[in-house]
C-alpha positions in Angstrom: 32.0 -2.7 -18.2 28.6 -4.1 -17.6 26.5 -5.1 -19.9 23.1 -4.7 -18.2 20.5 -2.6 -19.5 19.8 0.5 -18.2 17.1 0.3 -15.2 15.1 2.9 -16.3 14.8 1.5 -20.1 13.6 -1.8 -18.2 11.0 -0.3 -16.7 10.1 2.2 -19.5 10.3 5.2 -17.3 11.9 8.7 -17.9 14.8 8.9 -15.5 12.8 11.8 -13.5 10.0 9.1 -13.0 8.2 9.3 -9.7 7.6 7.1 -7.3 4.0 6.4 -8.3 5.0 6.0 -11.6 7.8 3.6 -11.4 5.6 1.2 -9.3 2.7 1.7 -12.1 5.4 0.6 -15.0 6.7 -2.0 -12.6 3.0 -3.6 -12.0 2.2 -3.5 -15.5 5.5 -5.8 -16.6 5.5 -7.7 -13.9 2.1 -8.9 -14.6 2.6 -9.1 -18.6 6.3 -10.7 -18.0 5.4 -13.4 -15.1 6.4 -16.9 -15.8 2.9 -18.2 -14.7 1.1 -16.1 -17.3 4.1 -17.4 -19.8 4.8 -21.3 -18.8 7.6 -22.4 -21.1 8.7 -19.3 -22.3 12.4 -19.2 -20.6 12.9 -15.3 -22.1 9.6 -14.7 -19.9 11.4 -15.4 -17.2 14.9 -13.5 -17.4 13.0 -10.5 -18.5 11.0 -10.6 -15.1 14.0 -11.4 -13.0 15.1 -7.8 -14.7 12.2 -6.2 -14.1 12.0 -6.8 -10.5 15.6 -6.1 -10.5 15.1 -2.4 -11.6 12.2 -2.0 -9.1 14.4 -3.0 -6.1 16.7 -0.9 -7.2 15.0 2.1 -7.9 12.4 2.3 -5.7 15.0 3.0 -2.9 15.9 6.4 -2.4 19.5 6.1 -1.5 20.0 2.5 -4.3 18.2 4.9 -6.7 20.7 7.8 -6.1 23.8 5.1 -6.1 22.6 4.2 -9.2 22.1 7.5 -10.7 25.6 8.3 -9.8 27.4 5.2 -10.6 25.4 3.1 -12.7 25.4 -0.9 -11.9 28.8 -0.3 -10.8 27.6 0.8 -7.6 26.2 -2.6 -6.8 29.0 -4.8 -7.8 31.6 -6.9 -6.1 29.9 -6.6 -3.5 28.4 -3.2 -3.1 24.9 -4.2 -1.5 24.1 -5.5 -4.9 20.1 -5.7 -6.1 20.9 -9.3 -7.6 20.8 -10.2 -3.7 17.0 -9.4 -3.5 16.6 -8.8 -0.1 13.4 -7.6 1.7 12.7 -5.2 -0.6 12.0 -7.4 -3.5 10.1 -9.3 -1.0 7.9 -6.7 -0.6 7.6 -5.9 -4.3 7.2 -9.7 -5.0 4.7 -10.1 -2.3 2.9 -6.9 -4.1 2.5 -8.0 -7.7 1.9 -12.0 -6.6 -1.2 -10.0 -4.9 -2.6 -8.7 -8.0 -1.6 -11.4 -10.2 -4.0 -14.2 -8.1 -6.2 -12.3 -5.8 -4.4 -12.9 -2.7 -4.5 -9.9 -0.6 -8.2 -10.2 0.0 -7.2 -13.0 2.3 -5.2 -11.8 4.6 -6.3 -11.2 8.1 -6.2 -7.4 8.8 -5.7 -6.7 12.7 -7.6 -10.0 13.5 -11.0 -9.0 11.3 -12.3 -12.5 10.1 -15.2 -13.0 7.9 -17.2 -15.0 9.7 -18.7 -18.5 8.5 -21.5 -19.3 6.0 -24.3 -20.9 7.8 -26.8 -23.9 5.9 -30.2 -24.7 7.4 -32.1 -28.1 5.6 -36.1 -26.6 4.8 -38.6 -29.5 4.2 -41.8 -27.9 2.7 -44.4 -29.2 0.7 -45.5 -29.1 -3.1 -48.3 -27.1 -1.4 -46.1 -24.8 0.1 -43.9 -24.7 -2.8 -46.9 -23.7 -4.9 -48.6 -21.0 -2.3 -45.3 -19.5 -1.6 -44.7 -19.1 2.5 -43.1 -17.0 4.8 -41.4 -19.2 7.7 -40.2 -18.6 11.2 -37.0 -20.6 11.7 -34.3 -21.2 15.2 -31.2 -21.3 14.8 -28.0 -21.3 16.8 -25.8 -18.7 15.3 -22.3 -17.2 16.6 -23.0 -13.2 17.4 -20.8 -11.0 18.3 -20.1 -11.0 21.8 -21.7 -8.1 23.2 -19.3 -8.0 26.8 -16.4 -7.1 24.6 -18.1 -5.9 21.3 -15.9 -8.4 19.3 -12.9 -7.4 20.0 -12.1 -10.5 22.5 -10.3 -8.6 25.1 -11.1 -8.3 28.8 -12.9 -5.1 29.7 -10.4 -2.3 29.6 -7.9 -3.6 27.8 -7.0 -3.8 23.9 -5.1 -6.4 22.0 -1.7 -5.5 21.1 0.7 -6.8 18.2 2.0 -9.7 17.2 5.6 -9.9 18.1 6.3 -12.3 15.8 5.2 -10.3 12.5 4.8 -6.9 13.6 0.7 -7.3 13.5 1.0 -8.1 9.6 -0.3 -11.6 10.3 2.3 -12.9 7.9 6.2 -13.8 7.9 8.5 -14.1 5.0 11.3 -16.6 4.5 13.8 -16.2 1.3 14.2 -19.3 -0.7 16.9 -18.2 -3.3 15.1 -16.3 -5.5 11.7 -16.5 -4.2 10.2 -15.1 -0.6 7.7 -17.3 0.4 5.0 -16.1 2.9 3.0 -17.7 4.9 0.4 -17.4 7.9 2.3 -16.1 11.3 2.3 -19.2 13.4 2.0 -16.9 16.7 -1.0 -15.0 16.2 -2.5 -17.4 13.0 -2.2 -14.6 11.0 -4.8 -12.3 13.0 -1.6 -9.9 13.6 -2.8 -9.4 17.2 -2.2 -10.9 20.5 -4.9 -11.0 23.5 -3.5 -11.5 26.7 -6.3 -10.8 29.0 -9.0 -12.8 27.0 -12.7 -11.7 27.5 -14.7 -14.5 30.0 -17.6 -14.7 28.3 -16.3 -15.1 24.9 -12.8 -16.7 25.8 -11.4 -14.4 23.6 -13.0 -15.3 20.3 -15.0 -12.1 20.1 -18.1 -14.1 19.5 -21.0 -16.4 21.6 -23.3 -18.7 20.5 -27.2 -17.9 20.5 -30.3 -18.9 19.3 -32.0 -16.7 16.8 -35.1 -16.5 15.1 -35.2 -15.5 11.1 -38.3 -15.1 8.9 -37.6 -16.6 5.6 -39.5 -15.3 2.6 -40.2 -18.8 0.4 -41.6 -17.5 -3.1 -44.2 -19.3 -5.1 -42.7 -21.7 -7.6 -39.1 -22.9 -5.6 -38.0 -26.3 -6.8 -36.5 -29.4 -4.5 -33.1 -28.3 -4.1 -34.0 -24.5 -4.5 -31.2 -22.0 -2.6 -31.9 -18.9 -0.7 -29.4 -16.7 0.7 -29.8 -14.7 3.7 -26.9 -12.0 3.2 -25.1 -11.4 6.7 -27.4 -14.1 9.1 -24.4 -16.3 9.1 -21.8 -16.8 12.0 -20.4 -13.4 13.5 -17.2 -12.8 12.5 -13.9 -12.9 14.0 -13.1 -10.3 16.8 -15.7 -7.2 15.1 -15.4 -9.3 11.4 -17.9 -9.1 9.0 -20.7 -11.9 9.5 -20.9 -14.7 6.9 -24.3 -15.8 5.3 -26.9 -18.2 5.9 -28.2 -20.5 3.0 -31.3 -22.3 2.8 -31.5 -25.3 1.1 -35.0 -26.3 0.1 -36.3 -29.9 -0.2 -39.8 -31.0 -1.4 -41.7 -33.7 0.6 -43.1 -36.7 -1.5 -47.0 -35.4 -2.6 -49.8 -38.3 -2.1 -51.4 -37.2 -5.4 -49.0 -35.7 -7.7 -45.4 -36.3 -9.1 -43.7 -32.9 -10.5 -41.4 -32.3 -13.1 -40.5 -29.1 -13.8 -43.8 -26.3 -14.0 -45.7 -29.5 -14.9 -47.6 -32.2 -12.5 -48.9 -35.6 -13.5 -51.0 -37.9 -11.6 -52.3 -41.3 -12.2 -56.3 -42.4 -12.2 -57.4 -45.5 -12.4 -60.4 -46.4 -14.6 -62.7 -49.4 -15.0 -62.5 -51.7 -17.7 -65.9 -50.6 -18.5 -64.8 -46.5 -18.4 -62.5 -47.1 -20.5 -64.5 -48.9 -23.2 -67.5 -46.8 -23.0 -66.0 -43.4 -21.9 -67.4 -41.4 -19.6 -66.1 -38.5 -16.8 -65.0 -38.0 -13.4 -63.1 -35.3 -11.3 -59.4 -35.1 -10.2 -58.3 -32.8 -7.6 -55.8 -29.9 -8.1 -52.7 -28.5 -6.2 -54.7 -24.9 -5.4 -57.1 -27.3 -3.7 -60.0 -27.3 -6.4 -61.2 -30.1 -8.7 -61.5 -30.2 -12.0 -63.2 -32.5 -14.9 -61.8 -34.7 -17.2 -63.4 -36.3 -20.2 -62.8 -39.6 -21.6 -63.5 -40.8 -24.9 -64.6 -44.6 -25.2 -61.9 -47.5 -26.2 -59.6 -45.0 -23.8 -56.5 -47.2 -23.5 -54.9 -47.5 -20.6 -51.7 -45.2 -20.2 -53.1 -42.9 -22.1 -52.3 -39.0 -20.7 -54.7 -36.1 -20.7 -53.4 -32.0 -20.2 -55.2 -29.8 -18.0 -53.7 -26.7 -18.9 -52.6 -24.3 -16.8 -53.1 -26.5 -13.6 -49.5 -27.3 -12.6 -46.6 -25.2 -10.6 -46.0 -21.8 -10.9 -42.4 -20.8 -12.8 -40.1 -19.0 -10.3 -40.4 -15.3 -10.7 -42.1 -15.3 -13.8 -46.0 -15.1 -14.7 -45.9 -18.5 -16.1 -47.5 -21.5 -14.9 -47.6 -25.4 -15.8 -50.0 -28.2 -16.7 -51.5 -30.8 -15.2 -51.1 -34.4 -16.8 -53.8 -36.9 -16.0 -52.8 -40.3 -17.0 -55.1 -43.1 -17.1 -54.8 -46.5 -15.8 -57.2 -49.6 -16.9 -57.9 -51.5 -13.9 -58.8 -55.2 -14.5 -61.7 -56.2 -12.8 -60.3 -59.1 -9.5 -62.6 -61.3 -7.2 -65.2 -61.6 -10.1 -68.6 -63.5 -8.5 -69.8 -66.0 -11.2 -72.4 -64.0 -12.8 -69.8 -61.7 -13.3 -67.6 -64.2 -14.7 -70.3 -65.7 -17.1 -70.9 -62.4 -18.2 -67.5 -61.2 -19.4 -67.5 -65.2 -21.2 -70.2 -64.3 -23.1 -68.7 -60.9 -24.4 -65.4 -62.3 -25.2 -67.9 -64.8 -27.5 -69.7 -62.1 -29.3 -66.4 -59.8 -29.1 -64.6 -59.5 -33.2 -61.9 -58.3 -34.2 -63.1 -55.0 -34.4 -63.8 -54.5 -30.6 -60.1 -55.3 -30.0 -57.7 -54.4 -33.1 -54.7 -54.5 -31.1 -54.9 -57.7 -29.8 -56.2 -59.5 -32.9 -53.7 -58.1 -35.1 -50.3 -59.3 -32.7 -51.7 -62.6 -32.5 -52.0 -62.7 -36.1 -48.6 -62.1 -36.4 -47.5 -65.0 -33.7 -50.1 -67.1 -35.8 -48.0 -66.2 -39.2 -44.3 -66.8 -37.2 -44.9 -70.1 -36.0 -46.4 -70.8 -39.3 -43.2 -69.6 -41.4 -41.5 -71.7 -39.1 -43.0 -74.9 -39.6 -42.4 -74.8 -43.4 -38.7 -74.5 -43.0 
C-alpha cells in the first residue's frame, strides 16, 4: 500500500478543485517550498519534489481521473507514473521558475525584440550648464524599415514558424529531474523563420538613418549628468519596441571658475601692496556681470571671500550657489633699483608688529636651536 500522501492534501485543495485553483495552490507552494528560496534545508526540497508531483498529476484530465479512481496505484510499476516527470512537469517547472526570477519577460515573442539603448557624449559649457539650452543633435539610429514595416519579410509574404520549437523560441531538454530550457538555436529564439528576407533591410526589420533630436538641457546639470530620451533608441527587432537614447553630459574646463557642487571659486591675484593696504576691484560672474569685492588691509594671501548667491543653479530646485573669491599675494619680480631700495628701507623701519606671523616662527627657530645648544 503506498504510503504517499494524498495529492490533493499536498496541494491544499478540495478534491472538486478547479483547474484555476489547483494551479493558484500549486504557484503559491512552489514558490514558498523552492530549494533556492530554502538553500540547505533538504525537507525544502522533498516537499517541492511533492508538490510538483501532485500538479503533474492532477492538472491532467485523464492522470487526474486515474487518480481519482485508483489512487497512486494507478501510476505504479509502470503505469505512466508522475515520478517520471515528463513534459508536463516541464511546463509546470518552466511556469513557476518564471515567477520565481522574472524570466518570462525575456523571451522573444514571435520575433518582437526590444530594441537597443542608444548613448550620445554632450560637451557643454559651465555657461550652458548654468543658462540651461535646448540642443539640436545627429544621430545614426536603426528605424524601422519602412519597405516591410518591421516585419523583415519580402513584400507579400509573412514569416512562418520555427520548425524547430514550434515558434516558442525555446526548446526543452530533460536532465533527470530538471528540464533545462534554452534559446532555439534555429530561429535564436525569435520563434519565426523568414525565408524570403526583405532587400532593403536583409531581413532585420530595421535600417540605419540619421536623425535629428532636440534635447531639452535644464539649468543646473552637473559633469556627468544623464538624460534619457524614452523610445529614441535603436528600432526594435522585426515591429519590436524601440530602446532609449541616453545623454551623458560632460562640462568643459571654464577659464575663470572651478565648480563644486552649486558653489564656484576663482582665484585673484593681489599686489603685495593690496593686500597690506586693502583696497577693491571687480570679478566677473558666470551670468556674465561683475561684481565688487572688498578687501580689508593685512589681507593674507589665500584668504577666501563669499559672494552669495553668485554660483550654479541646483537642478530642479529654486536654489542657487555662491561664489568664492580667493586671494592670491603676488610678490612683486623684475624690481628696478629704486624699487629695490625702497622695499630695503621698509623692511628697516618694519617691527614686529607689521608682520606677527613671521616674527613669531622665527622666534621659535631662534628658541630650538637655542635648547639645543645647551644639551
Amino acid at each position: 500500500m503506498s504510503t504517499k500522501r494524498c495529492y490533493y492534501e499536498t496541494l491544499e485543495v478540495e478534491r472538486n478543485a478547479d483547474d484555476t485553483s489547483l494551479k493558484s495552490a500549486f504557484r503559491k507552494l512552489a514558490m514558498k517550498w523552492h530549494p533556492d528560496r530554502n538553500p540547505g534545508d533538504a525537507q525544502s526540497e522533498i516537499r517541492f519534489k511533492e508538490i510538483n508531483e501532485a500538479y503533474e498529476v492532477l492538472k491532467d484530465g485523464q492522470k487526474r481521473a486515474a487518480y481519482d479512481r485508483f489512487g497512486h496505484a494507478a501510476f505504479e510499476q509502470g503505469h505512466g507514473g508522475a515520478a517520471g516527470f515528463g513534459a508536463g512537469f516541464a511546463s509546470s517547472f518552466s511556469d513557476i521558475f518564471e515567477d520565481l526570477f522574472g524570466m518570462a519577460g525575456q523571451r522573444a515573442r514571435g520575433g518582437r525584440e526590444r530594441g537597443a539603448d542608444l548613448r550620445y557624449n554632450m560637451e557643454i559649457s559651465l555657461e550652458e550648464a548654468f543658462q540651461g539650452k535646448t540642443a539640436q543633435i545627429e544621430i545614426p539610429v536603426s528605424v524601422t524599415c519602412e519597405a516591410c514595416s518591421g516585419i523583415g519579410a519580402k513584400a507579400g509574404t509573412k514569416p512562418k514558424a520555427c520548425g524547430m520549437c514550434g515558434g516558442a523560441g525555446r526548446v526543452r531538454q530533460a536532465q533527470g529531474f530538471f528540464t533545462l530550457e534554452r534559446t532555439c538555436p534555429g530561429c535564436q529564439g525569435r520563434g519565426q523563420m523568414i525565408e524570403d528576407a526583405c532587400p532593403s533591410c536583409s531581413g532585420t526589420g530595421r535600417v540605419t538613418r540619421e536623425r535629428t533630436l532636440s534635447v531639452n538641457i535644464p539649468q543646473g546639470v552637473e559633469d556627468g549628468t544623464r538624460i534619457r530620451l524614452a523610445g529614441e533608441g535603436e528600432a526594435g527587432v522585426r515591429g519590436g519596441p524601440p530602446g532609449d537614447l541616453y545623454i551623458f553630459l560632460s562640462l568643459s574646463a571654464h577659464e575663470f571658475f572651478q565648480r563644486d557642487g552649486a558653489d564656484l571659486h576663482c582665484r585673484v591675484p593681489i599686489s603685495m601692496v593690496t593686500a597690506a593696504l586693502g583696497g577693491e576691484f571687480e570679478v566677473p560672474t558666470i551670468e556674465k556681470g561683475k561684481t565688487k569685492v572688498k578687501i580689508p588691509s593685512g589681507t593674507q594671501s589665500g584668504r577666501r571671500f563669499r559672494i552669495a548667491s553668485k554660483g550654479m543653479p541646483v537642478l530642479r530646485s529654486r536654489q542657487t550657489g555662491d561664489m568664492y573669491v580667493q586671494v592670491v599675494v603676488e610678490t612683486p619680480q623684475n624690481l628696478t633699483r629704486k624699487q629695490q631700495e625702497l622695499l630695503a628701507e621698509f623692511e628697516k623701519l618694519s617691527s614686529g608688529a607689521t608682520q606677527p606671523e613671521a616674527e613669531g616662527f622665527f622666534a621659535k627657530v631662534k628658541d630650538f636651536f637655542g635648547s639645543r645648544a645647551s644639551t
